[in-house]
C-alpha positions, -999 to +999 in steps of 0.1 A: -135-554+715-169-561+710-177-579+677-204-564+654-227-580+625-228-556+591-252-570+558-240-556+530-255-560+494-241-551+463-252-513+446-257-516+407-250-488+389-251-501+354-272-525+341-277-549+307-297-560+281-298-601+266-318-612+241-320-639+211-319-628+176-340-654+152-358-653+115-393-652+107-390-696+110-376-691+147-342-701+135-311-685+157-294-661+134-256-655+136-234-622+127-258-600+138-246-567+153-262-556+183-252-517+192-263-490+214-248-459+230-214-474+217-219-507+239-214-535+208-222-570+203-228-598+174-244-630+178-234-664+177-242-697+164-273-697+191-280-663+182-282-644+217-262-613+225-258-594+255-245-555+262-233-551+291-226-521+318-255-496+300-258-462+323-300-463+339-326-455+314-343-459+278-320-471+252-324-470+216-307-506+206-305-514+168-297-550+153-286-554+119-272-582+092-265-577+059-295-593+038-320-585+065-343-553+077-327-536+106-344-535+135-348-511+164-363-513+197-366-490+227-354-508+261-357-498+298-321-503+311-327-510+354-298-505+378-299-547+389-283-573+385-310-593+363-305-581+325-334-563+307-344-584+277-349-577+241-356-600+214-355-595+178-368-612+147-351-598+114-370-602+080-353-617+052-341-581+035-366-590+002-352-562-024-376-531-030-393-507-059-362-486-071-367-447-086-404-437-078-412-405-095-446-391-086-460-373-115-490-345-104-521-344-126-557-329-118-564-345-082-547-374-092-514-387-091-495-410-121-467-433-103-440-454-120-409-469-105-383-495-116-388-532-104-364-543-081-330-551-089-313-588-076-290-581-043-250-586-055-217-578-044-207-547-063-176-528-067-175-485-076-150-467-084-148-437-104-112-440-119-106-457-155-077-484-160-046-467-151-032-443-120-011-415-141-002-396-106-005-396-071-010-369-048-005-356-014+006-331+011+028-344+039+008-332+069-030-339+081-047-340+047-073-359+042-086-373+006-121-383+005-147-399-024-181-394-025-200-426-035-233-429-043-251-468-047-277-472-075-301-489-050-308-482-013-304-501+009-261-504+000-242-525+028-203-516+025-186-545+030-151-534+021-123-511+003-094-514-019-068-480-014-042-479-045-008-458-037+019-453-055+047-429-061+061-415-031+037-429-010+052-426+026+020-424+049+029-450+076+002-444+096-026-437+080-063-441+088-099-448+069-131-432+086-166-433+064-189-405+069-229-407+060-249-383+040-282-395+038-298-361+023-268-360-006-260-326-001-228-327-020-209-305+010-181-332+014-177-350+052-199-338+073-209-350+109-195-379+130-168-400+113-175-435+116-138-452+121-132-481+097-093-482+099-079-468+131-039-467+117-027-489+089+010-486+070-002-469+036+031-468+017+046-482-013+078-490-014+095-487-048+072-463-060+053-488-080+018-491-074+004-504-041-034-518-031-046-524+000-077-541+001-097-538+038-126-562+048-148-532+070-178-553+075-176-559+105-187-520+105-222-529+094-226-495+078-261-494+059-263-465+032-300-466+034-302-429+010-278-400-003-242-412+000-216-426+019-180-407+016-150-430+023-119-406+042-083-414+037-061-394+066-026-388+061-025-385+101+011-365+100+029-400+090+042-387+062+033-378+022+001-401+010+011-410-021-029-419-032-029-429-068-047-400-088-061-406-124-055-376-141-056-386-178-080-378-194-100-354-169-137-365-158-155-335-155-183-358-141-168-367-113-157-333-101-176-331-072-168-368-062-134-361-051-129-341-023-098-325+000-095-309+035-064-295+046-074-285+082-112-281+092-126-271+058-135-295+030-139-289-011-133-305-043-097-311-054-111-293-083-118-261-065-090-269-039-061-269-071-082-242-090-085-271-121-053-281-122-052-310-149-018-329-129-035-324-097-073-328-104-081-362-108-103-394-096-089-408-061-075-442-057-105-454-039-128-483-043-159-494-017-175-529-020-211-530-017-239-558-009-272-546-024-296-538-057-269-529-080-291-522-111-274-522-145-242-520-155-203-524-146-196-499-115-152-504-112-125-507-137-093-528-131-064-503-125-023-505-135-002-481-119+022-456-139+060-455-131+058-416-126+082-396-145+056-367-149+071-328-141+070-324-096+039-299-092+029-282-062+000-260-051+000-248-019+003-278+005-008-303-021+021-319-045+022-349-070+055-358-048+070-356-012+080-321-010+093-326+023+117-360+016+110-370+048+103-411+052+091-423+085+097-459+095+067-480+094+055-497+130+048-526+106+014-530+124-015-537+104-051-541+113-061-580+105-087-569+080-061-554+058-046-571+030-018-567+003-035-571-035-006-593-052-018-581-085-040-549-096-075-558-079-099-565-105-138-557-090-164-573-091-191-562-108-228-575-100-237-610-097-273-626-086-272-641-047-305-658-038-318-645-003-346-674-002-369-654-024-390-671-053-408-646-072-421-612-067-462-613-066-473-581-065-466-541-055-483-521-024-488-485-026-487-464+001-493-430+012-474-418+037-485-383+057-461-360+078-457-384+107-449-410+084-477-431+091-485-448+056-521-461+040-523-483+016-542-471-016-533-492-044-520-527-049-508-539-088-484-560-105-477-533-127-448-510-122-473-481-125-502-470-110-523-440-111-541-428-074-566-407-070-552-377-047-581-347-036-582-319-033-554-302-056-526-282-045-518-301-009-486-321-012-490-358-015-456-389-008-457-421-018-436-449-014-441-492-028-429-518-013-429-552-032-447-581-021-426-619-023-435-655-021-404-669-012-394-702-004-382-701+035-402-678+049-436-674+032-448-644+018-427-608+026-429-573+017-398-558+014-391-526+024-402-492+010-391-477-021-374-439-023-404-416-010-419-397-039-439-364-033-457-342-052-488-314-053-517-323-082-533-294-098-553-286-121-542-282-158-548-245-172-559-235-134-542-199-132-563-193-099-559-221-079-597-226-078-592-260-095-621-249-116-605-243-153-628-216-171-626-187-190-610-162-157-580-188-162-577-179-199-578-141-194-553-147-167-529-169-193-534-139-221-524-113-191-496-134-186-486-133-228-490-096-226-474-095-196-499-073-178-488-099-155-464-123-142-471-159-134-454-174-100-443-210-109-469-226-099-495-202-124-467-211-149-468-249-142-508-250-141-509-231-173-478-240-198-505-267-211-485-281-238-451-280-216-429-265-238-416-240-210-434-210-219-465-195-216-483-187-254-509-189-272-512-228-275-518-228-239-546-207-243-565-225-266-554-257-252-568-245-222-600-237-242-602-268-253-605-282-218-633-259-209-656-270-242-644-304-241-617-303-271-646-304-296-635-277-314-601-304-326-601-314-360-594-349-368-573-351-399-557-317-406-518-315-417-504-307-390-472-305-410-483-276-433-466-245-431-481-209-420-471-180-440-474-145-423-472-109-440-467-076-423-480-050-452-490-015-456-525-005-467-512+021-492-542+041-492-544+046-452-510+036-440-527+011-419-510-021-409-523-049-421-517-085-410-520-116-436-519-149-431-517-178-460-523-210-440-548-240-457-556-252-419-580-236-393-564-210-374-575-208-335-548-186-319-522-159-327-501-137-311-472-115-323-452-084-315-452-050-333-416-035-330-417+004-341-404+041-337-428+054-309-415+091-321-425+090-354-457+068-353-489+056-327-503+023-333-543+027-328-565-003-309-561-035-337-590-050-346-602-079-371-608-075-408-640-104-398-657-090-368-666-123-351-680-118-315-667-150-305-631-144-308-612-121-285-584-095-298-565-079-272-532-059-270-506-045-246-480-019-252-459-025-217-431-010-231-425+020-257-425+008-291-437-029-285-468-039-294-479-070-282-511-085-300-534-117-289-567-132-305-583-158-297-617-177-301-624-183-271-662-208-280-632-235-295-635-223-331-614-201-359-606-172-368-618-158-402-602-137-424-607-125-460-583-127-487-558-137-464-559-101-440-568-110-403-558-077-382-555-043-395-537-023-368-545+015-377-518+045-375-509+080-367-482+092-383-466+121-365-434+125-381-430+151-413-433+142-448-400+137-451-397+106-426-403+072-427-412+046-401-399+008-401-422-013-385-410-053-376-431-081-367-415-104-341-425-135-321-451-144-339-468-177-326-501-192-343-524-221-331-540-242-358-567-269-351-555-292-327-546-259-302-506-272-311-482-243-328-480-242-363-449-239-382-450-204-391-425-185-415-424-146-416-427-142-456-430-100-451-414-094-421-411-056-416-425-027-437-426+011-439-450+037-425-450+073-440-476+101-444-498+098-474-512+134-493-545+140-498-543+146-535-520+150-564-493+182-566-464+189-587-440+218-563-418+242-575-384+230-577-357+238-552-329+257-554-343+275-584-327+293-602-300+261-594-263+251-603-256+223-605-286+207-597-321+210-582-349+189-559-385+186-578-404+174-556-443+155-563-471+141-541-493+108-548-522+099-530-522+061-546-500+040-564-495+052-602-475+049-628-452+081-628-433+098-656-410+132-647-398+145-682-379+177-687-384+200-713-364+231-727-379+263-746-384+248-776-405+217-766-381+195-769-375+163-743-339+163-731-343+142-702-368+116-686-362+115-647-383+085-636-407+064-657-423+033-635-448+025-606-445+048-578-460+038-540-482+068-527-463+092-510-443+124-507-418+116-539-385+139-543-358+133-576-330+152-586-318+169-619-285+174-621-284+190-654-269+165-679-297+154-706-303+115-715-267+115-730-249+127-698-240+160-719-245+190-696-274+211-708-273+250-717-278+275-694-315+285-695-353+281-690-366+245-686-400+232-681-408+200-657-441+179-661-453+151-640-478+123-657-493+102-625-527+081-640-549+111-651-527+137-632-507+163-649-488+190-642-462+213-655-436+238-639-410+261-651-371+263-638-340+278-648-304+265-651-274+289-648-239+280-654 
């Protein structure tokens, strides 16, 4: 045969990426995980790391160590044989600005935030100091708690699982789930494996703990929360220890259940029930900003000799019996606690830092691209922020001299947002004048209704509701605040009286205060039937001040004056308003009248304390002159009506005589309001003895009225 020559040369299909890993000094950093599209690595000694057999194309690869920024980079991955490279240098992770809360004022935001806290190791869990029950189902439920670090960024570093009771899972499994938004909806998304199968029993029934070393996981909880999931897997009842004594209402929605694809508080799950709702046997170790305070409690187990409950799947024992043998094979990372764990709580650990110089201030738009606009060593700044009503973030990032690496900036802050406006700016013109305080009284009398953005611009004083404070505080802003008197009481009490005008049945209303008075407003609460309230008006005509009403629903009158140039409102003896009437019921009737919600403003635009001396008061029809009627029944057994008009207040005396002249009885002697009057006689004389059968006479004495009338009594 004749012999043939063939080159062949290899086809890549895959390709890698090398590269070193070093500080801001050039230094080779160790432990560093290298990651992308599942392909894993971590650095040694020398700090270089390599991923190998990448499918052609951009990769996203991220690098990250606990106590340093993680970085990200964006590699071209080539089908050769040479490895694309991709070095990184990680910043010392210096700790940040905690809690920045963006406050809005008029084009101008106020900023304050917490200074940063030292980076510890920190324990959290949300049990106390003793298990009282366990829980579990048997099958594929999962128990999960939802933990939430003070500080962001929170590296978990590890676990502790406490069992006890019945505990029979032998091959059980730990996955982690992120929620960076903090949505409270349980697990959601990709489960992050921790602990593919581990033996979670406890023989005896005496409490168990398990304490897992998951850093290798390098799982940063950069915002929201982090939930940590315990599976049951089918290997038999879990057995978690459960702290049910006493119940934590708090921590409700931190313990959650799923028994198939749907997750939910045990709370919900168990519909409250106290043996079965409780705080999971679940602790996670964190490295980061810890902030104040003690975060885990040292736990003893319960010998459990508590009543066997069941709900549905879930049971404080093994409803089942059923023990599997354990495989006995344990992940390395896991450990037996010898003795009930006790946390640890924060502790300082220098990172190379030596003191905190300064803060940055940025502002960052919608792309995230941020600007820096203020630079302080205060934890508070204020930033100018034009025009109003556009939204507005924010984050700081601390500046540090430290002693390895120069100076640093740590990362950012929490990203604060907010929309300035402009105070007592019902328009959104960011020009506060008198349209805005029209709007504000239309809103009092509810002509109209504010959106919540009106109602945030124009509750002034921020006492959650609209009134008539805010509209003279808002008057204040357009004159200045001039019209505020410097050294009033500001603890002296209003007195307010709704009265009658006797003489016209007007309403009248008074108000005994020894301070200026800027501002009312009240309600009028009466019998729309029987009486119309007229257009009020002030007893003082002052052009300056404004008196305005609404009446948006039948028989509620809602009344609001103001000066609106920044001064009082005068009165004389004491009467402010007069609100006149129509009375359009008969003579017979009366009206009540209420006054409600009453609110006044004194000098400094604040409310006054305000008491309601004379808070309701009648309306009735008032006679044009003085008459005595004939009485009625008449002739009349065993009594009669005599009935009387008075135009004005008098002093009244009925007085009945009989044929002789001789007084046998005085019906009513004392001051009598004006009004259509009505007594009864029921015979008897001013010993009770019933008088003869007979003609009587009747007089009325009312000031300079009199009046006699004749009657007769038959037995």
């Amino acid at each position: 045969s004749e012999m043939i020559t063939v080159t062949d040369s290899p086809v890549y299909l895959f390709g890698d990426i090398t590269g070193t890993i070093v500080d801001p000094n050039g230094d080779p950093i160790d432990s560093v995980a290298l990651s992308s599209e599942g392909v894993t690595d971590t650095t040694g000694q020398d700090g270089t790391y390599t991923l190998w057999n990448l499918s052609v194309g951009v990769h996203t690869v991220q690098a990250s160590r606990p106590g340093f920024y993680t970085a990200y980079a964006d590699v071209e991955v080539a089908a050769q044989a040479e490895p694309s490279e991709q070095d990184f240098v990680l910043s010392p992770d210096m700790p940040s600005p905690v809690a920045l809360v963006a406050t809005p004022g008029d084009e101008e935001v106020d900023l304050i935030w917490r200074t940063p806290g030292s980076i510890s190791y920190y324990d959290m869990a949300y049990y106390d100091d003793t298990f009282e029950a366990q829980i579990g189902c048997g099958g594929g439920c999962q128990f999960a708690v939802r933990f939430t670090p003070p500080n962001y960024p929170a590296y978990l570093l590890g676990l502790v699982l406490s069992f006890q009771g019945d505990a029979a899972a032998v091959s059980g499994a730990v996955d982690a789930y992120l929620d960076p938004n903090g949505d409270l909806s349980g697990p959601i998304g990709d489960p992050i494996n921790l602990v593919p199968v581990a033996d979670l029993s406890a023989p005896g029934a005496e409490l168990v703990q398990y304490e897992f070393d998951v850093s290798g996981a390098n799982l940063e909880v950069s915002s929201g929360d982090i939930y940590i999931v315990v599976n049951e897997a089918n290997s038999g009842f879990m057995g978690i220890a459960n702290d049910v004594e006493p119940q934590s209402p708090e921590y409700y929605d931190r313990n959650w259940v799923s028994l198939g694809a749907e997750w939910a508080t045990i709370f919900d799950v168990v519909a409250g029930d106290p043996t079965l709702t409780g705080d999971f046997g679940i602790l996670a170790s964190f490295l980061g900003a810890p902030g104040r305070g003690s975060y885990a409690m040292t736990a003893a187990g319960d010998v459990i000799e508590d009543p066997q409950v069941q709900f549905g799947d879930l049971a404080n024992y093994n409803v089942s019996g059923i023990v599997m043998e354990s495989t006995g094979q344990n992940p390395d990372n896991m450990t037996v606690v010898d003795v009930p764990y006790e946390p640890e709580n924060p502790s300082n650990l220098n990172m190379d830092r030596d003191e905190l110089q300064e803060y940055h201030v940025y502002q960052v738009d919608a792309d995230a691209n941020e600007s820096l606009v203020a630079t302080t060593v205060d934890t508070f700044t204020t930033v100018t922020a034009s025009p109003n009503y556009v939204e507005y973030c924010y984050h700081v990032r601390a500046q540090w001299s430290t002693d390895n690496y120069g100076v640093l900036e740590s990362r950012a802050s929490n990203l604060a947002c907010t929309v300035p406006y402009g105070v007592g700016d019902a328009d959104f013109d960011s020009d506060t004048d008198i349209q805005d305080v029209l709007a504000v009284v239309d809103f009092i009398l509810e002509e109209d209704f504010p959106s919540d953005d009106q109602f945030r611009n124009c509750d002034v004083n921020m006492d959650e509701a609209i009134n008539i404070a805010d509209v003279i505080m808002i008057i204040d802003i357009i004159y200045g605040g001039a019209a505020r008197t410097a050294g009033f009481d500001p603890s002296a009490m209003a007195f307010v009286d709704l009265l009658t005008d006797l003489n016209t049945s007007d309403l009248m209303i008074n108000i005994d205060y020894t301070e200026a008075v800027r501002g009312m407003q009240f309600e009028l609460d009466y019998n729309p039937t029987l009486i119309k309230l007229k257009t009020p008006r002030l007893f003082v005509f002052q052009d300056q001040v404004m008196i305005t009403h609404s009446e948006k629903r039948a028989g509620i009158l809602k009344v609001v004056l103001a000066n609106l140039q920044g001064g009082s409102i005068e009165g004389f003896n004491n009467t402010f308003i007069i609100i006149p009437v129509e009375f359009k019921g008969d003579r017979q009737d009366v009206s009540h009248v209420e006054l409600e919600n009453i609110a006044l403003a004194g000098s400094d635009g604040k409310l006054v304390n305000v008491v309601a001396r004379s808070a309701s008061t009648d309306v009735k029809l008032i006679p044009d002159q003085f008459a005595l009627h004939q009485n009625y029944p008449n002739p009349f057994n065993p009594k009669t009506d005599i009935r009387f008009d008075l135009p004005e207040a008098s002093q009244v005396e009925i007085v009945i005589f009989n044929l002789m002249g001789k007084k046998i009885r005085t019906i009513s002697s004392g001051e009598m309001t004006p009004g259509y009057h009505s007594l009864i006689w029921d015979g008897t004389n001013d010993l009770g003895t019933l008088a003869a059968t007979g003609m009587y006479f009747y007089t009325i004495s009312a000031g300079d009225f009199r009046a006699t009338k004749k009657m007769l009594f038959l037995k």
